[in-house]
C-alpha positions as CSV (number, residue, x, y, z in Angstrom):
1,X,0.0,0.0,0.0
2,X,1.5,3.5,-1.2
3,X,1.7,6.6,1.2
4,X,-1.2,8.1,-1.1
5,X,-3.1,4.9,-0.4
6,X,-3.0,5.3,3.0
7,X,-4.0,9.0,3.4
8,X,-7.1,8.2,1.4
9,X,-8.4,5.2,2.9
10,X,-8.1,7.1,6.1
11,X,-9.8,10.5,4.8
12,X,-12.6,8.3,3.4
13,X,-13.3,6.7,7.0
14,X,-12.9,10.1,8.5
15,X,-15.6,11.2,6.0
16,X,-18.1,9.7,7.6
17,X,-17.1,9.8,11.2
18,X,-19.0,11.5,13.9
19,X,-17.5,13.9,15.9
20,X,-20.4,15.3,18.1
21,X,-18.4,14.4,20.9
22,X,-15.2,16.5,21.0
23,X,-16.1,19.9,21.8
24,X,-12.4,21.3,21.0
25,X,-9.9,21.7,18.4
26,X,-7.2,18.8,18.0
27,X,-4.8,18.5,15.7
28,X,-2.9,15.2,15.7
29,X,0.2,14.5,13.3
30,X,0.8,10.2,12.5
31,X,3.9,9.2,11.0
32,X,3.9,6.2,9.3
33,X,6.3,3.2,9.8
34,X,7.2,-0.1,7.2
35,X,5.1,-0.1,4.0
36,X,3.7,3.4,2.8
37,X,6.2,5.3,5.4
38,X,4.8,9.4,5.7
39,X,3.3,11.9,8.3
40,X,0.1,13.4,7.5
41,X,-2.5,15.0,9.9
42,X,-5.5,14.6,11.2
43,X,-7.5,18.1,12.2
44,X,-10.8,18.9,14.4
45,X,-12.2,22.0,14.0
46,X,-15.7,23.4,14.2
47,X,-17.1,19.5,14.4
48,X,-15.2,18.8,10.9
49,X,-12.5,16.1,10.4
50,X,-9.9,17.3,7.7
51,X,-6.9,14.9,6.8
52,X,-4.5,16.2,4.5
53,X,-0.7,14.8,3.8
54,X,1.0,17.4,5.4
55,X,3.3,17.8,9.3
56,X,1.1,19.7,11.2
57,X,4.3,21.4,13.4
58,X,1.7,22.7,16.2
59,X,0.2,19.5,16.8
60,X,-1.2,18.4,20.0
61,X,-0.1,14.8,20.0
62,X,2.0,12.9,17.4
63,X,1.4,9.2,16.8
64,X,4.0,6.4,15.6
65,X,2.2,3.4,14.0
66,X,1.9,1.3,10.6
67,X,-0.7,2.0,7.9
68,X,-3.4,-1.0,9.1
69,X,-2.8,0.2,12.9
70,X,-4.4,3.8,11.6
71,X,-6.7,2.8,9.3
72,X,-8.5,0.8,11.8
73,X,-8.5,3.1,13.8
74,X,-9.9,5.4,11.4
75,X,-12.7,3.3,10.4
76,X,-13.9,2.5,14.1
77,X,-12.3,-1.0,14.9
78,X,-10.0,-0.1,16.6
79,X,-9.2,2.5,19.6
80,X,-5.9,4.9,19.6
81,X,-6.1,4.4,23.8
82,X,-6.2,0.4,23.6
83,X,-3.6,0.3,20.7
84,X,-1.2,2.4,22.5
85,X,-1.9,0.3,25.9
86,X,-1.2,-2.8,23.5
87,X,2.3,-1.5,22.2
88,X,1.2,-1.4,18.5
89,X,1.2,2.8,18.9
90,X,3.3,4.7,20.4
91,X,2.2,8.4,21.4
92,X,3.9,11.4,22.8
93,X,3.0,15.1,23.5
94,X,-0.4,16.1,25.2
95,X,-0.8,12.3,25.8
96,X,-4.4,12.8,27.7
97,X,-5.9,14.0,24.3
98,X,-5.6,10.6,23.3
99,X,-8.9,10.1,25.1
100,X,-10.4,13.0,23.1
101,X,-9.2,11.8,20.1
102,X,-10.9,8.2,21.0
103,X,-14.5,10.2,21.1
104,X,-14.5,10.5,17.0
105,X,-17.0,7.5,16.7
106,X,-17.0,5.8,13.3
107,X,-20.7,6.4,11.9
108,X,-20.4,3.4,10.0
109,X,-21.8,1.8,13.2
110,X,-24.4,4.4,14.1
111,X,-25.4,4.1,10.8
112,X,-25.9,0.4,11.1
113,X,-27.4,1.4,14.4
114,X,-30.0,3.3,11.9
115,X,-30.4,0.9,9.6
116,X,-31.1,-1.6,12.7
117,X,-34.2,1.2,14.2
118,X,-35.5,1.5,10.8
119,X,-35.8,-2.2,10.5
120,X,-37.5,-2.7,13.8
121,X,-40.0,0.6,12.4
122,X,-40.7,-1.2,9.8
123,X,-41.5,-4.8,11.4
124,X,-43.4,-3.3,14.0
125,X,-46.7,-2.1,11.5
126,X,-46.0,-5.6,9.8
127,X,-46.3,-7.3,13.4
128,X,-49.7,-5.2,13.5
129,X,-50.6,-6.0,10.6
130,X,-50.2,-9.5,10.7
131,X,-52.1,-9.9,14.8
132,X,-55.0,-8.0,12.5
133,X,-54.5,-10.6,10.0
134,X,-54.6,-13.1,12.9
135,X,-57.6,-11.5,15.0
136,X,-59.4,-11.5,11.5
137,X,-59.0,-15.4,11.1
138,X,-60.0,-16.2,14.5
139,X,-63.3,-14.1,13.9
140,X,-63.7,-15.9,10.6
141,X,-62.8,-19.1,12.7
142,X,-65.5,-18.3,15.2
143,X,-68.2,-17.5,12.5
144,X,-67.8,-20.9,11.1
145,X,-69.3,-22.7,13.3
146,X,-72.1,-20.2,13.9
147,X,-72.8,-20.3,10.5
148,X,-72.9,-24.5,10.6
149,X,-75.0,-24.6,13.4
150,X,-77.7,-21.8,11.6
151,X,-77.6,-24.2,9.1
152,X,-78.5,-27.3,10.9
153,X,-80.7,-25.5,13.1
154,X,-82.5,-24.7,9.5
155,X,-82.3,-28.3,8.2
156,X,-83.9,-29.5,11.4
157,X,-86.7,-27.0,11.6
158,X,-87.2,-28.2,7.6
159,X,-87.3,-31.6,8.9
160,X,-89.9,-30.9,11.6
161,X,-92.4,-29.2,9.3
162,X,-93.5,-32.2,6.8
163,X,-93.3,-34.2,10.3
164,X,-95.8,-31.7,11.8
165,X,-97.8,-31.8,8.8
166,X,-97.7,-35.9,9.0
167,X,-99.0,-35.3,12.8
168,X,-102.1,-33.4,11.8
169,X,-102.9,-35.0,8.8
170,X,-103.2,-38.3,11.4
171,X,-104.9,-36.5,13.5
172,X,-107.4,-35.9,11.0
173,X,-107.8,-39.0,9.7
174,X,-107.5,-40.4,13.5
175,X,-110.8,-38.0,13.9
176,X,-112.7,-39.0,11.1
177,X,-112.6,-42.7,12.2
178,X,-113.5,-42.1,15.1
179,X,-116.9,-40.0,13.8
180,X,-117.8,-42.8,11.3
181,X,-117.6,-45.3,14.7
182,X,-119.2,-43.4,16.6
183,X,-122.2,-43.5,13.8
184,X,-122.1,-46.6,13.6
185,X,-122.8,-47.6,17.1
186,X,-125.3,-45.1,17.7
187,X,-126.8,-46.7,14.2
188,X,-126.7,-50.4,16.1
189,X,-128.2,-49.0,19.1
190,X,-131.0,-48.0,17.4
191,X,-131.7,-51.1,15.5
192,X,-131.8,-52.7,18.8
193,X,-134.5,-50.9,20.5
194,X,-137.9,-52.9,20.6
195,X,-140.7,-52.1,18.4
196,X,-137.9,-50.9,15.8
197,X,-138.1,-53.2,12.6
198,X,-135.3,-53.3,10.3
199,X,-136.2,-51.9,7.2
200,X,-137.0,-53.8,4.6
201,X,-135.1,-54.5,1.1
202,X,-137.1,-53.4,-1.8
């Protein structure tokens, strides 16, 4: 990786970092070591992030590291307080600004922390809209069997007309026998009686 390389992966990250936290100017010069060897600077100033391939004379800290121990740093996966604890950085000047510098968060993270709200935003009308789906089918599910048991209910009533109709028309006939009996006994009685003679056949 060339010197050039290096200062533009690191402007790129910068790009997009957030520096809402550091409420003062900081300039910090990083020199290079092994492949892609240079000093550029980093700047804060009026919540910007300028990196330019320039010594920065007047700089608050200077850092010594190679091209992968900045860039990482740059792009949030790493921390300039943690690498310099682990030896891979070496810092001098001002060496408590180091935990300023460590406020520029990376918004590729907050941005994925968007991109992780918006996604909950959006399943959250879908989880709605699918316990409406849900309530719907269990209203459809109730009204099922309401709607079988009208039915039924119907068929039987259906049933029980032609069975009342059988009943009376039994009745009826039941009735009617029962007249012509009762004719026919009152009929015998009075053949009976004395002094009655049976009529005679012409």
């Amino acid at each position: 990786m060339t010197y050039e390389e290096i200062v533009a992966k690191v402007k790129k990250a910068y790009a997009k970092a957030d520096t809402a936290l550091v409420d003062e100017h900081l300039a910090v010069q990083v020199d290079i070591t092994g492949e892609g060897e240079g000093a550029f600077y980093i700047e804060v100033a009026d919540g910007k992030i300028t990196v330019e391939p320039f010594e920065y004379y007047d700089h608050d800290f200077k850092v010594l590291c190679t091209a992968e121990e900045i860039i990482a740093i740059a792009e949030g996966k790493k921390k300039l307080s943690e690498e310099v604890e682990a030896g891979n950085a070496y810092v001098s000047r001002n060496v408590d600004k180091v935990a300023v510098f460590d406020l520029i968060v990376a918004k590729k993270s907050a941005g994925g922390r968007k991109k992780a709200d918006a996604a909950k935003a959006e399943k959250k009308p879908a989880k709605k809209a699918a316990k409406k789906d849900e309530a719907v089918k269990a209203e459809k599910a109730e009204k099922k069997p309401a709607k079988k048991a009208a039915k039924k209910d119907e068929a039987v009533k259906a049933e029980k007309k032609p069975a009342k109709k059988a009943a009376k028309k039994e009745e009826a006939v039941e009735t009617a026998v029962a007249a012509v009996a009762e004719t026919v006994k009152e009929e015998v009685k009075a053949a009976k009686k004395p002094g009655r003679k049976p009529k005679k056949e012409a």
